[in-house]
C-alpha positions in Angstrom: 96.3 14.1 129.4 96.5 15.2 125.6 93.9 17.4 123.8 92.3 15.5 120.7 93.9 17.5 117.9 91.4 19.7 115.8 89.9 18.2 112.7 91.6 20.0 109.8 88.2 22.6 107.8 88.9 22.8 104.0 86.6 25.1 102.1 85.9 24.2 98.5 84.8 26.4 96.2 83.7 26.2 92.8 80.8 26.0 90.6 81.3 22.3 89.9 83.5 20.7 92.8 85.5 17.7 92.2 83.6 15.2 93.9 86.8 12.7 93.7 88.8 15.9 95.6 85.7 15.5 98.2 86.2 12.1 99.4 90.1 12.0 99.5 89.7 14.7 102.1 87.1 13.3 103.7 89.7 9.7 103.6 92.3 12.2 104.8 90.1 12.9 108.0 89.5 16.6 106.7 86.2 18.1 107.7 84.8 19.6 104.3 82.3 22.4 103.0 81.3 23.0 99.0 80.1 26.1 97.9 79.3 27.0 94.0 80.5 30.9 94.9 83.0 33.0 96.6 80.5 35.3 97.4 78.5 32.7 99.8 81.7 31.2 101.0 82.1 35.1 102.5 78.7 34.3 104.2 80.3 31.2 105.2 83.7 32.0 106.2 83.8 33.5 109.1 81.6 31.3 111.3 83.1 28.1 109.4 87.3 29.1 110.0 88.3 27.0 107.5 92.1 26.0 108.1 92.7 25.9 104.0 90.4 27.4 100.8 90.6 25.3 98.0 89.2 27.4 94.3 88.3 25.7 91.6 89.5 27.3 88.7 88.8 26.7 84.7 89.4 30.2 82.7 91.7 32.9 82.7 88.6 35.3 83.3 88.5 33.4 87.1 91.1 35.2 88.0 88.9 37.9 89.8 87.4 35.1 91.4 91.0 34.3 92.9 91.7 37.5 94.0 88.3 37.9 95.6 88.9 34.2 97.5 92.5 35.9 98.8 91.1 38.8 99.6 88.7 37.3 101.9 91.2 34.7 103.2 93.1 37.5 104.6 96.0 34.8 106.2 94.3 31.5 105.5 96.2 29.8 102.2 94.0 29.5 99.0 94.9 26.5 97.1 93.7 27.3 93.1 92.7 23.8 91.9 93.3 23.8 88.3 92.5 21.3 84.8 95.3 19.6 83.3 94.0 21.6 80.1 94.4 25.2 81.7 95.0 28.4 79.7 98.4 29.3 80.0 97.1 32.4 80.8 95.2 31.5 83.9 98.7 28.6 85.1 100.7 31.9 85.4 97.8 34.0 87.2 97.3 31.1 89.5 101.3 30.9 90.5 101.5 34.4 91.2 98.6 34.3 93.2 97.7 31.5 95.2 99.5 29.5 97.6 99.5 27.1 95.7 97.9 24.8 93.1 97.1 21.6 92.4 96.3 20.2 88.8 93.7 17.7 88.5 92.8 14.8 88.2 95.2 14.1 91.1 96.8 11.5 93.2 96.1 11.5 96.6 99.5 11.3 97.7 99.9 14.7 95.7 96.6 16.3 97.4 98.5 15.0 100.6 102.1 16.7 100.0 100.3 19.6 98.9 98.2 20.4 101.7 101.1 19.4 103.9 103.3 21.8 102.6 100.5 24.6 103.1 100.5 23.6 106.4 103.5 24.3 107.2 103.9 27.7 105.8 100.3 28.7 107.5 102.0 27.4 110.7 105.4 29.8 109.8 102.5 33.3 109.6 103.9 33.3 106.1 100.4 34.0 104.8 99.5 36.0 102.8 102.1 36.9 100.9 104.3 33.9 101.1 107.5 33.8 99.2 107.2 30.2 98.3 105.0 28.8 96.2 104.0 25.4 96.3 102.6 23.4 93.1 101.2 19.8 93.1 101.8 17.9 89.9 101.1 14.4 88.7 103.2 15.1 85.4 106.0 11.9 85.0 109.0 11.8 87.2 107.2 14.8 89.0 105.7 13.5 92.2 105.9 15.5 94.8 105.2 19.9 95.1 107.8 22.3 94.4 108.7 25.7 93.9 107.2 27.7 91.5 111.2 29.3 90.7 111.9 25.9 89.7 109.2 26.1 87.1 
């Protein structure tokens, strides 16, 4: 007999959440939580267990807010969810940093990979100070993540 595999908990964080993010992880069969703050999601964390943390990001400034999200993450990946407009500032804070990002609007198929790819490096304990990087693009010819060194 086989156990039912565990529904997949993403934590979304951010003052304004991507409702369009929402429901493709909800289509993806992702169990989902919103919160407008870090500091309630570290109310929420440790009952909730997410498997992933995804942080809305908009300005350089949020930076703090992404180290405060790793910090509490401890070896759960943080995926920093980021405007196709962002500071240049804030797009190299966010690839030192997180596991990885994703720039939005996205395609689901590049939420997908992304998260995928996360998976598997949560899976290797590579967390959370992973060597690799990986970054989800919509940009042309550009379809799938990849490393931040290729950047």
């Amino acid at each position: 007999m086989t156990m039912p595999q565990e529904e997949k908990r993403v934590l979304l964080i951010g003052e304004q959440p991507d409702i369009e993010l929402f429901a493709m992880l909800g289509g993806e069969g992702y169990e989902v939580v919103t919160l407008e703050s870090p500091r309630r999601a570290m109310d929420v964390f440790p009952s909730y267990k997410p498997h992933v943390i995804i942080l809305f990001l908009r300005y350089p400034k949020e930076v703090a807010i992404l180290e405060e999200c790793l910090a509490m993450a401890g070896t759960v990946p943080v995926v920093a969810a980021i405007s196709l407009i962002a500071k240049p500032t804030l797009v190299k804070a966010v690839k030192e940093k997180a596991a990885a990002f994703v720039v939005l609007p996205a395609k689901l198929q590049t939420i997908r990979e992304t998260l995928q790819a996360v998976a598997l490096f949560e899976d290797e304990a590579q967390f959370p100070s992973a060597g690799k990087k990986i970054l989800g693009t919509d940009s042309p010819g550009e379809k799938r993540p990849h490393s931040a060194d290729s950047l």
